[in-house]
C-alpha positions as CSV (number, residue, x, y, z in Angstrom):
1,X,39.6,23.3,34.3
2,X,38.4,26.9,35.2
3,X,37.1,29.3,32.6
4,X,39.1,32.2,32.8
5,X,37.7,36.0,33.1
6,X,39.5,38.4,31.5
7,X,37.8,41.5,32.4
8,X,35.8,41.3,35.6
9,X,32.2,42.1,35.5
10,X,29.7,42.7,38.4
11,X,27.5,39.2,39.7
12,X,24.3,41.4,39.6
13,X,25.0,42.4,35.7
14,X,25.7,39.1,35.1
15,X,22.8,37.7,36.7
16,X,20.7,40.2,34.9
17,X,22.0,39.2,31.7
18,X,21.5,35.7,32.6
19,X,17.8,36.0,32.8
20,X,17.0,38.3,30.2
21,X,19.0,35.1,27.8
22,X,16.9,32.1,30.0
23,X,13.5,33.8,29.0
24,X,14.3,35.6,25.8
25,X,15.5,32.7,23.8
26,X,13.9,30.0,22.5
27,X,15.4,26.5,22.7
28,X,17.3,25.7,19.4
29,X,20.0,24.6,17.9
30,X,20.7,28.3,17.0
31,X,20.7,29.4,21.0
32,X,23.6,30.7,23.1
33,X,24.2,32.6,26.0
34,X,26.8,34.6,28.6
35,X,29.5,35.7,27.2
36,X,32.8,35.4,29.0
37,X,35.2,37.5,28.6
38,X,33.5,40.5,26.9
39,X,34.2,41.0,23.4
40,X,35.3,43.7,21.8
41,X,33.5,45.1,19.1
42,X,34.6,45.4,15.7
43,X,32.5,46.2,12.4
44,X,34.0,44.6,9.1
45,X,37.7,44.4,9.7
46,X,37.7,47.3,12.2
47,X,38.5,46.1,15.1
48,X,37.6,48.9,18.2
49,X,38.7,47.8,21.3
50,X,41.6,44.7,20.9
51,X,42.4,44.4,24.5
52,X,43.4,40.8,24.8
53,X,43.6,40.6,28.8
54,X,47.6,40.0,28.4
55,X,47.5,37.2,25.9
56,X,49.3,39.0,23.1
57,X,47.8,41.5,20.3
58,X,44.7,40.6,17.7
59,X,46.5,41.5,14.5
60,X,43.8,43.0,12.6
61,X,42.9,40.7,9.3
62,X,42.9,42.1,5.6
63,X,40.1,42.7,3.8
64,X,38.3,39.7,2.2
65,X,38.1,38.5,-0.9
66,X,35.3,36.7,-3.2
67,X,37.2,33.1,-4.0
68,X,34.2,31.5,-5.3
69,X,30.0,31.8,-5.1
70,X,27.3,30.1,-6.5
71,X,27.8,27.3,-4.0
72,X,25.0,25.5,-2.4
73,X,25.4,25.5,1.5
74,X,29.1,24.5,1.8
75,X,29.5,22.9,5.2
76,X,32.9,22.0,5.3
77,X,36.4,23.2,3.5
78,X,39.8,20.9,3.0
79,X,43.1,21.8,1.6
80,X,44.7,19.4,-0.9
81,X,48.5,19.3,-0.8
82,X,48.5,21.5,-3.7
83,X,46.6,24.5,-2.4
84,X,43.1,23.7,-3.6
85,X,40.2,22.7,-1.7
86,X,37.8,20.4,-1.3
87,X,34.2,21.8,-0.2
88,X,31.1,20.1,1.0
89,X,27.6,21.1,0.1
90,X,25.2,19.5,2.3
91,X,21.9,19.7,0.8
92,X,23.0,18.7,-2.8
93,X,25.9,16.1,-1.5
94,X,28.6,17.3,-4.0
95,X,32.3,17.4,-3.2
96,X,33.4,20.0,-5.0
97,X,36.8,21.1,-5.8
98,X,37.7,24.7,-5.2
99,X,41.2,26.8,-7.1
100,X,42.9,29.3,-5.2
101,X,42.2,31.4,-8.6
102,X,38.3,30.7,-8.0
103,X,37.4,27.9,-10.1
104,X,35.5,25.5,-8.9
105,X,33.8,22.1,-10.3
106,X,32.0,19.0,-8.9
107,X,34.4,15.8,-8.2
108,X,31.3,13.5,-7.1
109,X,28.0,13.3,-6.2
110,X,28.4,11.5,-2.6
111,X,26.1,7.9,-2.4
112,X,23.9,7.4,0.2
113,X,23.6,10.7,1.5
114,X,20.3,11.8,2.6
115,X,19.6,15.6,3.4
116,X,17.2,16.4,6.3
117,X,16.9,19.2,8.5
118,X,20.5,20.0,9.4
119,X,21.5,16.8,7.8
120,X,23.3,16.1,5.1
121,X,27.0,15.8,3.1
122,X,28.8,17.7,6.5
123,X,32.6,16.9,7.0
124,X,35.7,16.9,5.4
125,X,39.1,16.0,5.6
126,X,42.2,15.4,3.4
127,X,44.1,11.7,4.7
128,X,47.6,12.9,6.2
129,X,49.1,10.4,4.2
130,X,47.8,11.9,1.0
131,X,50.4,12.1,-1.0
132,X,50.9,8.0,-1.4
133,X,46.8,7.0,-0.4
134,X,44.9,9.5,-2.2
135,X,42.6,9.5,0.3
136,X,39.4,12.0,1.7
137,X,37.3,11.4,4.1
138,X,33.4,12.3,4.5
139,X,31.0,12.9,7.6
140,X,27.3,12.3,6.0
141,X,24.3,11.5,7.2
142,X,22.5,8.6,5.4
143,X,19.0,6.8,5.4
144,X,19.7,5.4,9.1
145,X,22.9,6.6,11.5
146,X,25.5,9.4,10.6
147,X,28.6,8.1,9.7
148,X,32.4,8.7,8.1
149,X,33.9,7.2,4.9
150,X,36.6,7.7,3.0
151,X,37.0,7.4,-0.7
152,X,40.0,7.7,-3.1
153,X,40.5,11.1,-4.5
154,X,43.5,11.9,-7.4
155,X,42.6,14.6,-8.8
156,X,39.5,13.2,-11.2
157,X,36.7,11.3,-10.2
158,X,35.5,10.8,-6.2
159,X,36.0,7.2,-5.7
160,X,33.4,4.2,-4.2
161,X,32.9,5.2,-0.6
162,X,33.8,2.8,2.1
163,X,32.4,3.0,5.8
164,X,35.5,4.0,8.4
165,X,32.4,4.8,11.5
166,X,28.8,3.9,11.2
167,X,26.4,3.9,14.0
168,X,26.3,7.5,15.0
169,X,22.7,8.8,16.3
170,X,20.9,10.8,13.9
171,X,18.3,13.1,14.1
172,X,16.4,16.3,12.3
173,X,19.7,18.1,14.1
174,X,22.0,17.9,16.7
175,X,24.4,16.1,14.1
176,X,27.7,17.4,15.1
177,X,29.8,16.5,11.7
178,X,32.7,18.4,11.5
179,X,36.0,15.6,11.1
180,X,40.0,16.3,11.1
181,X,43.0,14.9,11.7
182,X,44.7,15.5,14.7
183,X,48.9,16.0,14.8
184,X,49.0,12.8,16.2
185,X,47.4,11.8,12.7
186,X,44.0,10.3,14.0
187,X,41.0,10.7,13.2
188,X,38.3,13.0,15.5
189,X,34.8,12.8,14.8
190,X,32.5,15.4,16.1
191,X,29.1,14.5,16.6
192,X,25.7,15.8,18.2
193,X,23.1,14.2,20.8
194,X,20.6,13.5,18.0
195,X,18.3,15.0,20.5
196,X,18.9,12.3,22.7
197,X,20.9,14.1,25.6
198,X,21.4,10.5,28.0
199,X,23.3,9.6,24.9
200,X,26.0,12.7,25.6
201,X,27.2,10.8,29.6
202,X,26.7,7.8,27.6
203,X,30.6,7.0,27.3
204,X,29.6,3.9,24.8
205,X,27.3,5.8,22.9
206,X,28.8,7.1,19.7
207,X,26.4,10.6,20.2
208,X,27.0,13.4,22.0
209,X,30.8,13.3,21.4
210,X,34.3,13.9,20.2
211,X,35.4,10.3,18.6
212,X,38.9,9.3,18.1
213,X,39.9,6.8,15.7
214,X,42.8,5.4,13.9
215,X,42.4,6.2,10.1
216,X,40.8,2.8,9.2
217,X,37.9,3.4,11.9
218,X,39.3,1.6,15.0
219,X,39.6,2.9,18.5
220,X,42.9,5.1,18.6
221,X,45.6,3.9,20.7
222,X,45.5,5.7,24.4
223,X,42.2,6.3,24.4
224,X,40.8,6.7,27.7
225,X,37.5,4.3,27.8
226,X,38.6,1.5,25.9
227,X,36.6,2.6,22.6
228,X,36.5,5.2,20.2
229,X,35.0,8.2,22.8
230,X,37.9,11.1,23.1
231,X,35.6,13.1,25.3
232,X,31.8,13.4,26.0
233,X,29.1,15.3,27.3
234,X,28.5,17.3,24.5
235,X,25.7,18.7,22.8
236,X,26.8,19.6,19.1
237,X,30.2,20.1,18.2
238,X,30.6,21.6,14.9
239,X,34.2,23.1,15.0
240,X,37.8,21.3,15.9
241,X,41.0,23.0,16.0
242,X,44.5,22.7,17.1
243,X,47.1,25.9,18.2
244,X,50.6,25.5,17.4
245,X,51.2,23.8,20.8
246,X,48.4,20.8,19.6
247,X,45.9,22.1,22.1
248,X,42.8,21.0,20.9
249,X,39.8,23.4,20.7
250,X,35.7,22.9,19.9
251,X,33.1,24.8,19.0
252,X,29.6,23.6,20.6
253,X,25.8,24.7,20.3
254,X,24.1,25.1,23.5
255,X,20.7,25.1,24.2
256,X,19.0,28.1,26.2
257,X,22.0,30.1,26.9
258,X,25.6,29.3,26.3
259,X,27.4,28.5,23.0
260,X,31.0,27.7,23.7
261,X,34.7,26.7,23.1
262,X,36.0,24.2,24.5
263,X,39.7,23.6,25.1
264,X,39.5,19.7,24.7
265,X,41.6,17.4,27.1
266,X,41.9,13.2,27.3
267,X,38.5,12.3,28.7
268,X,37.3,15.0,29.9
269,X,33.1,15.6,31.0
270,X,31.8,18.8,29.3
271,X,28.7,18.6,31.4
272,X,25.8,18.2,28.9
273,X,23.0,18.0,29.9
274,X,23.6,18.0,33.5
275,X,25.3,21.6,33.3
276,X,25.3,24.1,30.2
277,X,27.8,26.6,30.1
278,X,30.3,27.1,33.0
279,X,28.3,24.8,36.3
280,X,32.0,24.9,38.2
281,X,30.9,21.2,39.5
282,X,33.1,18.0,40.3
283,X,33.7,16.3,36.9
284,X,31.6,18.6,34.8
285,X,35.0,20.4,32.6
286,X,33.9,24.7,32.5
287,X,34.4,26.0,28.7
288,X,36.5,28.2,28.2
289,X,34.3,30.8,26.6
290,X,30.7,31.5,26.2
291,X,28.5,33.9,24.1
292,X,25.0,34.9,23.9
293,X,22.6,33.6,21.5
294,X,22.4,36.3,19.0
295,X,26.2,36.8,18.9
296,X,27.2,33.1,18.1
297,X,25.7,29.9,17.2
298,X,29.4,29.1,16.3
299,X,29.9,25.9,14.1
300,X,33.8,25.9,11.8
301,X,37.3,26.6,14.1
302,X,40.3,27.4,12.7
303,X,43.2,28.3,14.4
304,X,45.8,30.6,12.8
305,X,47.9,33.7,13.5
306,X,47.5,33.1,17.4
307,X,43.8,33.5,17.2
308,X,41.2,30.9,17.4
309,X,38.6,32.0,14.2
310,X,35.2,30.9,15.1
311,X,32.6,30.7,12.3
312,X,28.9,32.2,13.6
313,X,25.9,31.5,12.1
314,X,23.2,33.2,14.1
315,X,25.9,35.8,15.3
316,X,27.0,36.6,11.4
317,X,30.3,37.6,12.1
318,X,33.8,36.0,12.2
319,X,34.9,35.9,16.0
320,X,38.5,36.0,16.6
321,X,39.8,34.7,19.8
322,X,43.3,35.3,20.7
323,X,44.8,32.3,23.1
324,X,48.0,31.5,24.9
325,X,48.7,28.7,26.7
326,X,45.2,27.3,26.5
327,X,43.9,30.7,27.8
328,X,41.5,33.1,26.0
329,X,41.9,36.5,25.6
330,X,39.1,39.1,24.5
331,X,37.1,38.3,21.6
332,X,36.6,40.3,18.4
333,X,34.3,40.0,15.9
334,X,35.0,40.6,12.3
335,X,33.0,40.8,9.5
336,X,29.6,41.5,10.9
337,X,27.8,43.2,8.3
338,X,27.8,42.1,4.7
339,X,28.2,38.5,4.7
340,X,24.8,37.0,6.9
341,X,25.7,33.6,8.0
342,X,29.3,31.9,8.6
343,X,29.5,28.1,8.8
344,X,33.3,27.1,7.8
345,X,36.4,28.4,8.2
346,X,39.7,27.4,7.3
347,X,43.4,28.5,7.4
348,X,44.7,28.1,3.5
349,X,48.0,27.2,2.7
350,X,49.8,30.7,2.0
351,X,49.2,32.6,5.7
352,X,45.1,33.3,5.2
353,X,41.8,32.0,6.0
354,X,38.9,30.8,3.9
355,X,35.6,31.3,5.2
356,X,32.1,30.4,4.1
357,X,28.7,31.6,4.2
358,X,25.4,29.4,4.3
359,X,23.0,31.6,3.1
360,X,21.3,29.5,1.7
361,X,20.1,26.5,4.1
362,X,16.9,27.8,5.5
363,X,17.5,30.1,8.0
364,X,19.3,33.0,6.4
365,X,18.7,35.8,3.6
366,X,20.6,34.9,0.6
367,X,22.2,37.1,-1.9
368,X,22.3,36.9,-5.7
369,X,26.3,36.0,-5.2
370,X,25.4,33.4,-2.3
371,X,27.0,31.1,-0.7
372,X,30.6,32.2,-1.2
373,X,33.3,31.3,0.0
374,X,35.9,34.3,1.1
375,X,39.7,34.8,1.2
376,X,41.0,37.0,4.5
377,X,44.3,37.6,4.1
378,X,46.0,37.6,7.8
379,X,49.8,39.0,9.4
């Protein structure tokens, strides 16, 4: 798959560009790098330049609204059948349960999670079967792997835990932990390289990529190697989305220069570490859009409104990215002043998105309100 350029820009600015990011960034797990195809720019929600490259309009979002603060590093948000949410905080491992009208309380206190550098209680998702199993579903990282469990959940008290995946590499970062349920109703996993990149075009190693598993853990049926591996050659996937056609999208950290999305396809090679960013070689799959460092660092994806909504945390900002047919039109950002670091983002029940800041894990410049988590009304 070819990344696709919307606007055309000249190989010597690009190249210029290119080695101002090689020698201007450190390496990190808050690194990106080229951009392709040039966003627009857009301060708060106005949006100056929505030139999508003909794949439709970027309908411009509402303002946003304070649903809840006071939260400790929410990584993750889930929406219960009836419109609430489920949030992860990392550092302090509480689920917490989150009202449309703002209240918000503790369910559990997670066992066996063990904060660490970008460690911690990460994922979240809501069992499609919910209604009947009452089940949720975790992505933690514990004393010696990452891992996913799933506990029952009706409304009180967070059930026992019970392990779905163990095994995946851990590390200070590089944890990947973002979980959701596809339309097909499995399970995807998205993890790091624990810093470890042999692991990532390791196709039996559980690092470095985007698992696929039936709800009780298993290998899913149709997958391509035989195990639980959807596709590889990742660095850190931290965001996993579907459009209305079930194209599957990810958001990944690169190292030096390129933060991406991904449109995801059946055993596919994303490259890592043999190429980062677009390398156009044979079996290495080109993203479909890169940023710089300072613009991205992109970890929650949600797709809503015909726009992929990419949570930055470096970049501060919202990015929306308007696709059709698994194509990428021309970025906006949104909400770049005002709110410091994004993490999740989610679309609610109701035609909005939730997003949430993270403030509050080490890197950023908290506010007495911080974290919050946001309602953007959209159409």
């Amino acid at each position: 798959m070819r990344r696709h350029m919307i606007v055309p820009v000249p190989a010597v600015v690009v190249s210029a560009v290119l080695v101002l990011a090689a020698c201007g960034s450190p390496s990190s797990d808050e690194d990106g790098g080229v951009r392709t195809p040039p966003p627009a720019t857009a301060s708060g929600t106005a949006g100056t330049g929505g030139g999508t490259g003909g794949t439709g309009g970027t309908a411009e979002p509402g303002e946003p609204r304070a649903v809840a603060t006071g939260l400790e590093v929410p990584w993750a948000v889930a929406f219960l059948p009836g419109g609430d949410a489920l949030v992860t905080e990392r550092d302090s491992a509480r689920l917490m349960r989150v009202t449309r009208s703002g209240e918000k309380k503790a369910v559990g206190e997670v066992p066996g999670v063990e904060p660490g550098g970008e460690g911690g209680l990460m994922g979240v998702a809501v069992s499609p079967g919910y209604s009947d199993d009452k089940l949720v579903y975790l992505y933690f990282t514990a004393a010696s792997d990452n891992r996913v469990v799933r506990a029952s959940y009706d409304g009180g008290e967070l059930g026992s835990p019970e392990p779905v995946v163990t095994g995946i590499p851990k590390a200070g970062n590089h944890n990947g932990g973002r979980i959701a349920f596809g339309p097909d109703k499995m399970l995807y996993i998205a993890t790091g390289d624990a810093g470890d990149s042999d692991l990532s075009q390791d196709r039996d190693s559980l690092g470095g990529k985007i698992l696929r598993v039936t709800p009780d853990g298993k290998p899913a049926p149709d997958n391509p190697f035989g195990n639980r591996t959807w596709t590889y050659g990742h660095r850190n996937v931290q965001g996993l989305a579907w459009d209305d056609e079930d194209r599957m999208y990810a958001t990944e950290f690169g190292q030096n220069r390129f933060d991406e999305i991904n449109l995801i396809e059946r055993g596919n090679n994303y490259g890592w570490p043999e190429v980062e960013g677009e390398g156009d070689r044979e079996g290495f799959t080109n993203p479909l859009l890169t940023w710089t460092t300072d613009e991205a660092s992109p970890s929650g994806l949600a797709y809503a409104d015909g726009s992929l909504w990419a949570a930055a945390l470096r970049g501060e900002r919202l990015w929306q990215v308007p696709v059709d047919d698994g194509k990428a039109g021309r970025p906006v950002a949104r909400f770049d002043s005002g709110f410091g670091r994004i993490r999740a983002v989610a679309e609610a029940p109701g035609g909005s998105l939730w997003f949430a800041t993270s403030n509050k894990d080490g890197r950023g410049d908290p506010g007495p309100d911080d974290d919050r988590i946001m309602n953007v009304p959209l159409g």
